[in-house]
Residue frames as a rotation matrix with the C-alpha (Angstrom) as fourth column:
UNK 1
0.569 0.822 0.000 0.00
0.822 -0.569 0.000 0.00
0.000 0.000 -1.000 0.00
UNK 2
0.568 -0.291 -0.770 2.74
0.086 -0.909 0.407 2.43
-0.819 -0.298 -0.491 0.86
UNK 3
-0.525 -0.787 0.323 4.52
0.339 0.155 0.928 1.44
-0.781 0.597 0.185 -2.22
UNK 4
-0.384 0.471 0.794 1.66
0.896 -0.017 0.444 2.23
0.222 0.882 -0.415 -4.29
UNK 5
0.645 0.724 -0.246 1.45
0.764 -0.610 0.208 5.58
0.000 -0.322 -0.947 -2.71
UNK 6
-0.158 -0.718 -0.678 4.73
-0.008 -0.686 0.728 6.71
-0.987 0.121 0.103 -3.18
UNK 7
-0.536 -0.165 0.828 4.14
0.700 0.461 0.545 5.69
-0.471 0.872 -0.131 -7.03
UNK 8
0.180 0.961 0.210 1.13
0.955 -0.222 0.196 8.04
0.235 0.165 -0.958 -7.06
UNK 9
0.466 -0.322 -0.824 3.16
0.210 -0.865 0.456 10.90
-0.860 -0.385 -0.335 -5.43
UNK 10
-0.540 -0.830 -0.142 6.11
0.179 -0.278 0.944 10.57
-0.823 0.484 0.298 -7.66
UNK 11
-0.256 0.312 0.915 3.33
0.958 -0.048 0.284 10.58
0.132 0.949 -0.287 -10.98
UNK 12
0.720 0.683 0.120 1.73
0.693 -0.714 -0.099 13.70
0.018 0.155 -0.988 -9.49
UNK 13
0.224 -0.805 -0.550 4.89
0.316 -0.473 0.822 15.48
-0.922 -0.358 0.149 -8.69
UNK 14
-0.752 -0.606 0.258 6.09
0.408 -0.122 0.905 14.84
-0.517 0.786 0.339 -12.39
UNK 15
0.066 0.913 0.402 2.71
0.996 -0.034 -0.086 15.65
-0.065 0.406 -0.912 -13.38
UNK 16
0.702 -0.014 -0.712 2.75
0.340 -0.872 0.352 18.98
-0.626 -0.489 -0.608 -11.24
UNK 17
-0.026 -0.999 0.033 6.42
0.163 0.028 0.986 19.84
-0.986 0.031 0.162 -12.78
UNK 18
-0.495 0.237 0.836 5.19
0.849 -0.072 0.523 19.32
0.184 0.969 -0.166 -16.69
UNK 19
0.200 0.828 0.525 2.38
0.906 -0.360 0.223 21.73
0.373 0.431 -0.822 -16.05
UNK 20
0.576 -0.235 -0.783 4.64
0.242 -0.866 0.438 24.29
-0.781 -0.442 -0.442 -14.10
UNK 21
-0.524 -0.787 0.325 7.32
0.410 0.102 0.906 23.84
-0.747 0.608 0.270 -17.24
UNK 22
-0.429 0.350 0.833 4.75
0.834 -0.200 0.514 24.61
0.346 0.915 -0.206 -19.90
UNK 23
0.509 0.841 -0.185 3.16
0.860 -0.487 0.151 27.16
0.037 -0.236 -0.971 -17.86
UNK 24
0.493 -0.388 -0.779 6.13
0.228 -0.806 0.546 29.34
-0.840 -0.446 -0.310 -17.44
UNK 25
-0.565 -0.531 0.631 7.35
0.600 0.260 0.757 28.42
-0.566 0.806 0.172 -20.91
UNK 26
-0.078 0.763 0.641 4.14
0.951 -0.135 0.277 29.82
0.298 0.632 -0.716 -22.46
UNK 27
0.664 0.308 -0.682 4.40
0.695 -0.590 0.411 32.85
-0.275 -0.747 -0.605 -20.09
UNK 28
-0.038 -0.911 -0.411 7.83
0.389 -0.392 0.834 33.41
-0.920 -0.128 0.370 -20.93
UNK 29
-0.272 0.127 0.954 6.77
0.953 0.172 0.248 33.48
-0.133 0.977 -0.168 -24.83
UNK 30
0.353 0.736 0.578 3.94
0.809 -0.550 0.206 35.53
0.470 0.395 -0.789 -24.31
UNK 31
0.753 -0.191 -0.630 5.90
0.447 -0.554 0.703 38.33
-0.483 -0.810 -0.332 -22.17
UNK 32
-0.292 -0.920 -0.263 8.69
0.404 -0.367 0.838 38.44
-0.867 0.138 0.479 -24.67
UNK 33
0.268 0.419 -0.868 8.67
-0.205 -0.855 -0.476 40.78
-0.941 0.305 -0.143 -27.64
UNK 34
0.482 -0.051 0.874 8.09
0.806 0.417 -0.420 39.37
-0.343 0.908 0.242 -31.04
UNK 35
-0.152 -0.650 -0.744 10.90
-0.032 -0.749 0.661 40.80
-0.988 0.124 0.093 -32.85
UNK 36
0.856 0.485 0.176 10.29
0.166 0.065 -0.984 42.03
-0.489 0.872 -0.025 -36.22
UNK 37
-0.077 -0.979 -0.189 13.22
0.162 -0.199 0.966 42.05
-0.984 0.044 0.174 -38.51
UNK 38
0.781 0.416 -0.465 13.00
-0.209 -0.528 -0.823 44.33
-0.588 0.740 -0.326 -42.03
UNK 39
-0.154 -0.971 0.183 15.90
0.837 -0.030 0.546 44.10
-0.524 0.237 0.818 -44.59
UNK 40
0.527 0.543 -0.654 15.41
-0.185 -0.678 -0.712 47.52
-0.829 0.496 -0.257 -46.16
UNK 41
0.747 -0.305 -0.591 15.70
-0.656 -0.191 -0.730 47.59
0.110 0.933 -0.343 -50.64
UNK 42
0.351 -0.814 0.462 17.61
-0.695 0.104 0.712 44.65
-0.628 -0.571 -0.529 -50.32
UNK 43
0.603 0.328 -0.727 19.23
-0.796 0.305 -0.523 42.61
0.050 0.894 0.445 -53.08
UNK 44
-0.925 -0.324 0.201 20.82
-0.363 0.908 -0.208 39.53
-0.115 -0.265 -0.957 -51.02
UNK 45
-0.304 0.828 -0.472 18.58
0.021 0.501 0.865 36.28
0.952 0.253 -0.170 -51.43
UNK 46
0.600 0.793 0.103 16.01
-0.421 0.204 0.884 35.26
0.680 -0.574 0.456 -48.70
UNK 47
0.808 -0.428 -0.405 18.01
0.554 0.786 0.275 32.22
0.200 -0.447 0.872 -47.60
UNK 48
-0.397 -0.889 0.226 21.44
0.598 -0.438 -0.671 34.67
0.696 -0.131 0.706 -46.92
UNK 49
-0.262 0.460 0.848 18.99
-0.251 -0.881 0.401 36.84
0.932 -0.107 0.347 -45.44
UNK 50
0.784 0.475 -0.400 18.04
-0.148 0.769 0.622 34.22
0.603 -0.429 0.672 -42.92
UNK 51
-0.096 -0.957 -0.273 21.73
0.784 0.097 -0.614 33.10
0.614 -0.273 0.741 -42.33
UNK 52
-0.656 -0.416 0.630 22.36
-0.067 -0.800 -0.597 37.07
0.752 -0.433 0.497 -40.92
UNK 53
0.281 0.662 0.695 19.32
-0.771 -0.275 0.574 37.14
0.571 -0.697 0.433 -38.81
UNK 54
0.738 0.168 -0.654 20.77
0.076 0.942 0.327 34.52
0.671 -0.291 0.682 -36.89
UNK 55
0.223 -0.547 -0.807 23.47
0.957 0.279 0.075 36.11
0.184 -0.789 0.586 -35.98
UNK 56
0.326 0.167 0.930 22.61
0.102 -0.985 0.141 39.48
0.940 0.049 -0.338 -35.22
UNK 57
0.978 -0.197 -0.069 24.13
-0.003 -0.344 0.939 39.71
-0.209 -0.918 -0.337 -31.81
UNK 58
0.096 -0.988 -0.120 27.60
-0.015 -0.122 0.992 39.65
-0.995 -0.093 -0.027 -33.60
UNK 59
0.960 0.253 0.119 26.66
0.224 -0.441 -0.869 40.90
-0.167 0.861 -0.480 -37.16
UNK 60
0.754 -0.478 -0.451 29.55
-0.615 -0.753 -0.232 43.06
-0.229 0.452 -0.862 -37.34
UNK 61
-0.311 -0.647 0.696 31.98
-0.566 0.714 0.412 40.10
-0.764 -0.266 -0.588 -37.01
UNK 62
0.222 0.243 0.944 29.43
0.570 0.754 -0.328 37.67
-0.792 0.610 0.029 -39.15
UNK 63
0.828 0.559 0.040 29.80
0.282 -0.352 -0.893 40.16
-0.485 0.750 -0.449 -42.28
UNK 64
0.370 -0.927 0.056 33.15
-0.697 -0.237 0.677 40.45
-0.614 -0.289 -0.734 -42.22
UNK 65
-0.591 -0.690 0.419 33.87
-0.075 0.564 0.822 37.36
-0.803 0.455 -0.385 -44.30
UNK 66
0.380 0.917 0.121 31.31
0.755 -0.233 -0.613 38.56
-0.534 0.324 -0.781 -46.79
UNK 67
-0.416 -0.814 -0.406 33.74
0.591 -0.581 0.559 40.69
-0.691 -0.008 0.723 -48.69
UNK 68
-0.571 0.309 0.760 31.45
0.737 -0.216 0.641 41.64
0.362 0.926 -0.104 -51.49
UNK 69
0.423 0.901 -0.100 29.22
0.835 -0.344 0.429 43.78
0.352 -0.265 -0.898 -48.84
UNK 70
-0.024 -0.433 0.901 30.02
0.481 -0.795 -0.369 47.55
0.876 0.425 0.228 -48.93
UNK 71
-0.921 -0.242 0.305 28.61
-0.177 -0.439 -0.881 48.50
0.347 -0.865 0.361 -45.76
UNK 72
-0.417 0.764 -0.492 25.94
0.699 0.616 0.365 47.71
0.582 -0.192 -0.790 -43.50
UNK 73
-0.819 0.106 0.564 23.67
-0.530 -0.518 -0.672 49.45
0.221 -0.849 0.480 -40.81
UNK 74
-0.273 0.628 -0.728 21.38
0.424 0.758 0.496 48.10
0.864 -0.173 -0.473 -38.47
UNK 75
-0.852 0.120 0.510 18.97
-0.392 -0.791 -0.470 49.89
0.347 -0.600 0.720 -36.17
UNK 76
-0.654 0.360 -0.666 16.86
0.668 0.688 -0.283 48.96
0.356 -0.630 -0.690 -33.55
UNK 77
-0.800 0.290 0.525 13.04
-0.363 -0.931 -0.039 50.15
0.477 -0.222 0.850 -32.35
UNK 78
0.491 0.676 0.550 11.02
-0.787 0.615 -0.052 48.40
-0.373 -0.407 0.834 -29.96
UNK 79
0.460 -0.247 0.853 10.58
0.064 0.967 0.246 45.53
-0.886 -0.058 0.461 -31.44
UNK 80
0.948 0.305 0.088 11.70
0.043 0.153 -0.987 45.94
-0.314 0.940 0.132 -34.61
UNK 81
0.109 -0.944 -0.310 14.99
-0.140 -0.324 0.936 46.06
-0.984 -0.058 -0.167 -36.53
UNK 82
0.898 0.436 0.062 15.69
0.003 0.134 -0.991 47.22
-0.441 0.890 0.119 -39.41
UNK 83
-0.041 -0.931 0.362 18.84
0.551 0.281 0.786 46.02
-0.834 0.231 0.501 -41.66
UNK 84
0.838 0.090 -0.538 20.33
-0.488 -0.318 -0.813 48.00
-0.244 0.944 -0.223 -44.60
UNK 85
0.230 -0.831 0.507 23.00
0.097 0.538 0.838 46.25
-0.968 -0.143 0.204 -46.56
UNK 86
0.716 0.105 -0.690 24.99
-0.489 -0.630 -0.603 48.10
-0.499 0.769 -0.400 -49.22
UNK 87
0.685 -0.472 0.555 26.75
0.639 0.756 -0.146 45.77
-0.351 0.455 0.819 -52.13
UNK 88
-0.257 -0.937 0.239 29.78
0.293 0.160 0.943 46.39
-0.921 0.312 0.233 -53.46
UNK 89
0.421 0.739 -0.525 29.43
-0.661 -0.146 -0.736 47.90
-0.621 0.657 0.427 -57.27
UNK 90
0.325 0.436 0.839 28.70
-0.037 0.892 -0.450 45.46
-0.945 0.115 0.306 -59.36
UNK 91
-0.585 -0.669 -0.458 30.85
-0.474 -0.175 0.863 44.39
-0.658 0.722 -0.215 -63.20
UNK 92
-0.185 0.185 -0.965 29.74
-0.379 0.893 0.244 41.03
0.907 0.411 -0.096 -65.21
UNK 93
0.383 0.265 0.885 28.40
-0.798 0.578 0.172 38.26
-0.466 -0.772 0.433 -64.25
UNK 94
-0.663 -0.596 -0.452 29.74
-0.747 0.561 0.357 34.92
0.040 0.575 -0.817 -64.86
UNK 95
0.437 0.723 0.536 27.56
-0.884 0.454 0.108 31.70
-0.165 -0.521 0.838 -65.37
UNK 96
0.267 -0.686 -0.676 30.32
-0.086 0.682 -0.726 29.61
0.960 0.252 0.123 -66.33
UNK 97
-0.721 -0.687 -0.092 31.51
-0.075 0.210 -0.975 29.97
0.689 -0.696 -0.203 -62.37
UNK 98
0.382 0.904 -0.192 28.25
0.542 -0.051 0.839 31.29
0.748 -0.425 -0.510 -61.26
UNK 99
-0.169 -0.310 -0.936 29.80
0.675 -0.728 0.120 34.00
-0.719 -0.611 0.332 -59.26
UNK 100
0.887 0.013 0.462 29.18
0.236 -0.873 -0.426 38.10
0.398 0.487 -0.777 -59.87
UNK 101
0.064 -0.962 0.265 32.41
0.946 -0.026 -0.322 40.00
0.317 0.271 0.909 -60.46
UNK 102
0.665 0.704 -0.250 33.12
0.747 -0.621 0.239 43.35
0.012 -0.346 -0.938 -58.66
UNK 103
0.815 -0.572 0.089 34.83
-0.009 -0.167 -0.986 46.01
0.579 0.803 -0.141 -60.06
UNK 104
0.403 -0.766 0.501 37.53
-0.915 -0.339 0.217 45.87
0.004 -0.546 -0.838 -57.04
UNK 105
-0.105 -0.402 -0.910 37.82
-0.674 0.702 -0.232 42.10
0.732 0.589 -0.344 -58.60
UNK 106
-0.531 0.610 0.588 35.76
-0.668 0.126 -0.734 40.87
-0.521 -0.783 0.341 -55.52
UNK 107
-0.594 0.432 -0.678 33.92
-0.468 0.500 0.729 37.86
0.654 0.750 -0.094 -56.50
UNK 108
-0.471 0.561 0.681 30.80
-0.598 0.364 -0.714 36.14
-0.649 -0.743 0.164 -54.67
UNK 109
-0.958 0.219 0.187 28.43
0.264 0.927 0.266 33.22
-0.115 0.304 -0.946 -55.54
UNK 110
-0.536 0.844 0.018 24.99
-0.206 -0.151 0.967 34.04
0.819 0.514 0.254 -57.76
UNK 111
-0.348 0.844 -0.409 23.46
0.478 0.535 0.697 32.62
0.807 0.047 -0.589 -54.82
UNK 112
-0.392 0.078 -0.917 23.71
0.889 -0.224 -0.399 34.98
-0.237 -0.971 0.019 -52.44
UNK 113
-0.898 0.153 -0.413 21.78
-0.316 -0.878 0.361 37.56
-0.307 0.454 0.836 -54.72
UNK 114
0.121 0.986 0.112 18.15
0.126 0.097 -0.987 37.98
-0.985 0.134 -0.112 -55.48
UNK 115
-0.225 0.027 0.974 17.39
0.817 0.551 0.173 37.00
-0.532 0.834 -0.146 -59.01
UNK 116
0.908 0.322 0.268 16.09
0.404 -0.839 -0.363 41.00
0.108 0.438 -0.892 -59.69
UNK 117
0.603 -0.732 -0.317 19.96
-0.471 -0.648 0.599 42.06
-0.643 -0.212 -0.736 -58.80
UNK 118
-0.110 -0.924 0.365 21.38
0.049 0.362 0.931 39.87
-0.993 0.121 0.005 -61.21
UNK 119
0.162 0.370 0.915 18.78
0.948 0.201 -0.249 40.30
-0.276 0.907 -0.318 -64.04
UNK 120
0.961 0.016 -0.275 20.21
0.024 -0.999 0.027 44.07
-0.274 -0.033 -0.961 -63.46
UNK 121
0.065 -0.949 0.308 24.01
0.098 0.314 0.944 42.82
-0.993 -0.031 0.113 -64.31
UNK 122
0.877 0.371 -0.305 23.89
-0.411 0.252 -0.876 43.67
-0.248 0.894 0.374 -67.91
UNK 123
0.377 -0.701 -0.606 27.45
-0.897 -0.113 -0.428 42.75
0.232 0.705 -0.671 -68.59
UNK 124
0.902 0.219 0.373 28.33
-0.326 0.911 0.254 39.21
-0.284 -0.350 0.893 -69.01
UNK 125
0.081 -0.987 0.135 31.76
-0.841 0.005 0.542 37.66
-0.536 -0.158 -0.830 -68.25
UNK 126
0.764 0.596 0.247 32.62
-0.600 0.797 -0.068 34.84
-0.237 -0.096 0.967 -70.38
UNK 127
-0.247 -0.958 0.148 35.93
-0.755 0.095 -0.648 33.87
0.607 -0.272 -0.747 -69.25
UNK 128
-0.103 -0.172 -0.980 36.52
0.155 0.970 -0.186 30.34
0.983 -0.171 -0.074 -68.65
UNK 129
-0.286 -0.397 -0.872 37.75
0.917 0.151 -0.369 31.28
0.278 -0.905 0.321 -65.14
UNK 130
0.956 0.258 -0.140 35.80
0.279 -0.947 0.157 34.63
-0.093 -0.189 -0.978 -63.44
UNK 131
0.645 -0.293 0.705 37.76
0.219 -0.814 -0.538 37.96
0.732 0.502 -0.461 -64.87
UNK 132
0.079 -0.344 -0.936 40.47
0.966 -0.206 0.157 40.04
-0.247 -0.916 0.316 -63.42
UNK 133
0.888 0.402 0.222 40.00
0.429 -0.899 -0.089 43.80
0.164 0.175 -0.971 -63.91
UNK 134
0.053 -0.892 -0.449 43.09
0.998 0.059 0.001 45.26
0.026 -0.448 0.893 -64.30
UNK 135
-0.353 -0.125 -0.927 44.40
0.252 -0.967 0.035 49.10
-0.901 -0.222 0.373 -64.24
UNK 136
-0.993 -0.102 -0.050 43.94
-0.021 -0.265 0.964 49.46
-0.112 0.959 0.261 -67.87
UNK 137
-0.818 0.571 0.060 40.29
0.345 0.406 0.846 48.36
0.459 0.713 -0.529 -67.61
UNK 138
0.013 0.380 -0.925 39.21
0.918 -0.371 -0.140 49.59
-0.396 -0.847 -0.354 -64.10
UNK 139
-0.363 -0.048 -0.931 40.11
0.083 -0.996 0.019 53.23
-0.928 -0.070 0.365 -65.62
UNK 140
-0.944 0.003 -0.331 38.99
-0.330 -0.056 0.942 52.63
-0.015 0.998 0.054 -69.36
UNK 141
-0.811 0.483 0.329 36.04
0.581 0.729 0.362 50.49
-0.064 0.485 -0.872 -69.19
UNK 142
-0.199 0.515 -0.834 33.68
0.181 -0.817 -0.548 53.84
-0.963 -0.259 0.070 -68.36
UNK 143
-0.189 0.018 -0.982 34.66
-0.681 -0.722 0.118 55.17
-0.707 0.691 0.149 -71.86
UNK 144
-0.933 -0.170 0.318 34.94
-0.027 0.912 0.409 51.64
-0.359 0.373 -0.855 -73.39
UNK 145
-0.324 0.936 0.134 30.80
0.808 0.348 -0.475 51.32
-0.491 -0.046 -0.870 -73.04
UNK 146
0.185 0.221 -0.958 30.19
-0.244 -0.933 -0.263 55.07
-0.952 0.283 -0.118 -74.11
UNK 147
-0.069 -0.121 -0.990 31.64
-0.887 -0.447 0.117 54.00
-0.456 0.886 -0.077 -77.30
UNK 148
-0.872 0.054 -0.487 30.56
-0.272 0.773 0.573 50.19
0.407 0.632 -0.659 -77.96
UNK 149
0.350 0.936 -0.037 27.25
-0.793 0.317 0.521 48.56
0.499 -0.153 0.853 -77.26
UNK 150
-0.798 -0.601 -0.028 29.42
-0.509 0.699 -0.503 45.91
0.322 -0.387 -0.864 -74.76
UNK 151
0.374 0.927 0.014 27.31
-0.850 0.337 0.404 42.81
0.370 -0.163 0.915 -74.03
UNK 152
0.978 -0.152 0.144 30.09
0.018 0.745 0.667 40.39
-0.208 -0.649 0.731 -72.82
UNK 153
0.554 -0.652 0.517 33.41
-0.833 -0.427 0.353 40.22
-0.009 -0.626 -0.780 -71.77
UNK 154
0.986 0.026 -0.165 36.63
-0.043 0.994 -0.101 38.11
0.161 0.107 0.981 -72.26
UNK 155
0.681 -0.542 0.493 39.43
-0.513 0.128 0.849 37.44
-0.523 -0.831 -0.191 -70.26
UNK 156
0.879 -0.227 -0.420 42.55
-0.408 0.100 -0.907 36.64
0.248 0.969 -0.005 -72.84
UNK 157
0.312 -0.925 -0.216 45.57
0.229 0.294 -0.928 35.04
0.922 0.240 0.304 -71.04
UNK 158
0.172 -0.272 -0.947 45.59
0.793 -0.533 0.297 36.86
-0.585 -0.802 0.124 -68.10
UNK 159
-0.616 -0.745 -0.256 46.89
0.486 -0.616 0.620 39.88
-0.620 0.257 0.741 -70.20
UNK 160
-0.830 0.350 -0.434 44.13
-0.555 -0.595 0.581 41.57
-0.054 0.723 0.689 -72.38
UNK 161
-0.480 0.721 0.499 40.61
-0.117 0.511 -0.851 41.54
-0.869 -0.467 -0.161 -73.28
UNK 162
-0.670 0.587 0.454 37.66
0.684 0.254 0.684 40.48
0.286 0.769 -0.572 -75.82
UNK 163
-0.483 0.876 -0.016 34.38
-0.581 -0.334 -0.742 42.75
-0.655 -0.349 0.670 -75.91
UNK 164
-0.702 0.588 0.401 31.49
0.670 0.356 0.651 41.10
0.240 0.726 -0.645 -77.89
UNK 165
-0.856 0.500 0.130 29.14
-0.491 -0.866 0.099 44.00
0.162 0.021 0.987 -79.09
UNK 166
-0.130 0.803 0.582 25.11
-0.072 0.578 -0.813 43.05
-0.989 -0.147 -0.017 -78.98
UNK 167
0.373 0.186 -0.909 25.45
-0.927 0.036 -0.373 43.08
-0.037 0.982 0.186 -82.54
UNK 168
0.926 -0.298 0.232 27.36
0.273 0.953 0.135 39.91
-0.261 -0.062 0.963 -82.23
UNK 169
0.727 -0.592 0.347 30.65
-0.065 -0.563 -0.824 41.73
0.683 0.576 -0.449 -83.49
UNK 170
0.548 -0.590 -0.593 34.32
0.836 0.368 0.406 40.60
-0.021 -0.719 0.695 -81.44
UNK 171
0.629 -0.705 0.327 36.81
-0.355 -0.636 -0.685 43.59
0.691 0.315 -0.651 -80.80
UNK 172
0.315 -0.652 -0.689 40.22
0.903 0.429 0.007 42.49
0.291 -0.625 0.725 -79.47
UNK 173
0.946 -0.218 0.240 41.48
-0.298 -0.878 0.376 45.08
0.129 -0.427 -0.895 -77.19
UNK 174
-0.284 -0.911 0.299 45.54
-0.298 -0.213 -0.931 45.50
0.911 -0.353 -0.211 -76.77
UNK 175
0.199 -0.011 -0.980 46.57
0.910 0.374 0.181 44.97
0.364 -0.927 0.085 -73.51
UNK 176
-0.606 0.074 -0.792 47.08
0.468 -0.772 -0.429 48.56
-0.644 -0.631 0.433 -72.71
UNK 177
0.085 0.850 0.521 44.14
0.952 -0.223 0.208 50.14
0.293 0.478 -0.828 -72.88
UNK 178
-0.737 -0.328 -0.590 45.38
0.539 -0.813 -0.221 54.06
-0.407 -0.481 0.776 -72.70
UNK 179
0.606 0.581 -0.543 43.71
-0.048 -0.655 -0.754 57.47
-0.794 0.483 -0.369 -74.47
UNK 180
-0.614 -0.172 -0.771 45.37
-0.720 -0.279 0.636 57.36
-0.324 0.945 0.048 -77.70
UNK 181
-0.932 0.284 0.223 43.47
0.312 0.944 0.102 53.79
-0.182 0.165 -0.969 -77.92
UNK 182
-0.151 0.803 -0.577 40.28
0.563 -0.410 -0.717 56.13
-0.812 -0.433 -0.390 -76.99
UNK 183
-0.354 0.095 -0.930 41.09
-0.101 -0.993 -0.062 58.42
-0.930 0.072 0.361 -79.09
UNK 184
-0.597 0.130 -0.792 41.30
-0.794 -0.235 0.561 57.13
-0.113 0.963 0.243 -81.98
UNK 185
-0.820 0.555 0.144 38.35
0.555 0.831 -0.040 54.74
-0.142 0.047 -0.989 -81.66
UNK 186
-0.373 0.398 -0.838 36.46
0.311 -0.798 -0.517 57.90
-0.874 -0.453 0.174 -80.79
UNK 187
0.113 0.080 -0.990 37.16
-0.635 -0.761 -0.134 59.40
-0.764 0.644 -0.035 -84.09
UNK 188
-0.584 -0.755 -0.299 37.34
-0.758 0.375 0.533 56.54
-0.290 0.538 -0.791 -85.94
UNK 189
-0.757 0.327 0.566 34.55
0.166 0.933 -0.318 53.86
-0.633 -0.147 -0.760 -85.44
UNK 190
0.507 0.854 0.117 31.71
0.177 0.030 -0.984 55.05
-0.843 0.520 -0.136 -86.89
UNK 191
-0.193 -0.593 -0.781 34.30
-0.936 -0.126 0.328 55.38
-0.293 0.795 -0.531 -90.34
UNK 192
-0.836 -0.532 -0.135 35.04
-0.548 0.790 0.276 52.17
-0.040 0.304 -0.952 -89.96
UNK 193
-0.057 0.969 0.242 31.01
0.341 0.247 -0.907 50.84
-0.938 0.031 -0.344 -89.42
UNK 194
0.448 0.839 -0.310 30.29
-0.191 -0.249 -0.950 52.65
-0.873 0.485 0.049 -92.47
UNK 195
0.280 -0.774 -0.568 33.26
-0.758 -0.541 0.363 52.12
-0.589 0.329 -0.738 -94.79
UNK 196
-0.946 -0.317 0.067 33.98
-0.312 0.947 0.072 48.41
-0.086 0.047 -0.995 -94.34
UNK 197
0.113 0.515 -0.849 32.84
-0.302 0.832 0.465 44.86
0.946 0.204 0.250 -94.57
UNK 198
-0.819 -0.497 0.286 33.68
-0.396 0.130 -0.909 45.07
0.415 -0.858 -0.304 -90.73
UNK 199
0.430 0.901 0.052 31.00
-0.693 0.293 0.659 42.59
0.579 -0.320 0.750 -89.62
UNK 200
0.748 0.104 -0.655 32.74
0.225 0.889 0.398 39.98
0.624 -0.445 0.642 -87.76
UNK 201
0.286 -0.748 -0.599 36.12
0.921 0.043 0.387 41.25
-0.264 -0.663 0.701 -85.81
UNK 202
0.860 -0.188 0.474 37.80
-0.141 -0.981 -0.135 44.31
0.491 0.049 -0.870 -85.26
UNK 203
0.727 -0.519 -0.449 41.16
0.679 0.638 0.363 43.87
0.098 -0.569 0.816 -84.05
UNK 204
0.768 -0.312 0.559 43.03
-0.214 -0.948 -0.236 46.09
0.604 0.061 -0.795 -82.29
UNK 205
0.760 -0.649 -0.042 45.94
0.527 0.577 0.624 44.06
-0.381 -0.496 0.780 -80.47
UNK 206
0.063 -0.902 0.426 48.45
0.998 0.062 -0.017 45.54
-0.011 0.427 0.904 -82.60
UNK 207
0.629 0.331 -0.703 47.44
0.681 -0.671 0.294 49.31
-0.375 -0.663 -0.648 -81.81
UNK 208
0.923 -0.214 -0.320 49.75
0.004 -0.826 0.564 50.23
-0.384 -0.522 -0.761 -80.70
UNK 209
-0.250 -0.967 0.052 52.11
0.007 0.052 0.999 49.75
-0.968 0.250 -0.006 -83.64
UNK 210
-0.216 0.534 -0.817 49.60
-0.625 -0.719 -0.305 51.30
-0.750 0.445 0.489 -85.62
UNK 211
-0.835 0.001 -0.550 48.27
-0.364 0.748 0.555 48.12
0.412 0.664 -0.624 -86.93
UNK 212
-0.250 0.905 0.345 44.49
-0.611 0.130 -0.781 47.18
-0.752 -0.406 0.520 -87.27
UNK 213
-0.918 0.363 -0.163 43.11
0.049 0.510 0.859 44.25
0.395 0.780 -0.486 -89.09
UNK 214
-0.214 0.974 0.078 39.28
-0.507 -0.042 -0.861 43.99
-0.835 -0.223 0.503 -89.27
UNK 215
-0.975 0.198 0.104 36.78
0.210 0.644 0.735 41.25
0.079 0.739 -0.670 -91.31
């Protein structure tokens, strides 16, 4: 009998215990503040977006190996918190690596980008191995676009590039891309568009030893 009364204690005890456990558990829920958490105009995916909110008590650290991200801010009201996060600007994209290219030669993986920030990438890398932007192009490619319709991008050796126009036209570029190169494209291209049979290549590798072949 006494054995079947301690049995009966010890069930209500644990009983007693479960229903203090869920009771303060449910308390504790309903007492804390549902945090809301905004990214503002952001153009990381969802699922990266996730990742950060996870560790938001040491953000500044977690972004850090995230080199492609320009700066961040994060601000707190009540409950809420809102997150801005400013990219890096943005070159080519590659889909041969699946990584975007940035013009400080920064490179990150397509997937950490909503699908509306990459359909905004108009230039497309198509270099075996994601680009490297040197000096010649980092300071040239501005004027480069001003004076070709540039729809993709090629990565020659290490040492010099391809443009393919949206016409479908190839120009080889020299490796040094300077302002006499400018210049006399400037004053020159639309000549050569109207003059020639220049429908398939322009070649300008030899420049600078005042040698152009074109087909």
């Amino acid at each position: 009998m006494f054995l079947k009364y301690k049995v009966a204690t010890t069930y209500l005890v644990s009983i007693l215990f479960l229903i203090l456990f869920f009771y303060f558990s449910i308390n504790y829920l309903i007492k804390k503040p549902f945090e809301i958490i905004n990214f503002i105009d952001s153009d990381i995916h969802e699922d990266f977006e996730i990742d950060i909110t996870k560790n938001l008590d040491d953000i500044n650290n977690y972004l850090k190996e995230y080199s492609f991200i320009e700066s961040h801010l994060l601000k707190r009201k009540n409950n809420e918190i809102n997150i801005e996060i400013s990219l890096k600007k943005s070159f080519a994209i590659n889909n041969f690596t699946k990584e975007v290219i940035f013009y400080d030669n920064t490179i990150a993986p397509l997937n950490y980008f909503k699908k509306s920030y990459l359909d905004e990438i108009n230039l497309t890398d198509i270099s075996k191995n994601s680009i490297h932007i040197n000096n010649y192009l980092y300071e040239n490619y501005q004027a480069l676009s001003h004076l070709f319709n540039i729809d993709q991008i090629e990565y020659i050796d290490e040492r010099r590039y391809n443009l393919v126009l949206s016409n479908g036209k190839l120009v080889m570029l020299p490796k040094m891309i300077d302002s006499k190169l400018l210049y006399f494209i400037k004053n020159n291209i639309d000549l050569i568009d109207k003059s020639t049979n220049y429908d398939h290549f322009l070649d300008l590798r030899n420049f600078h030893n005042k040698t152009i072949r074109l087909k």
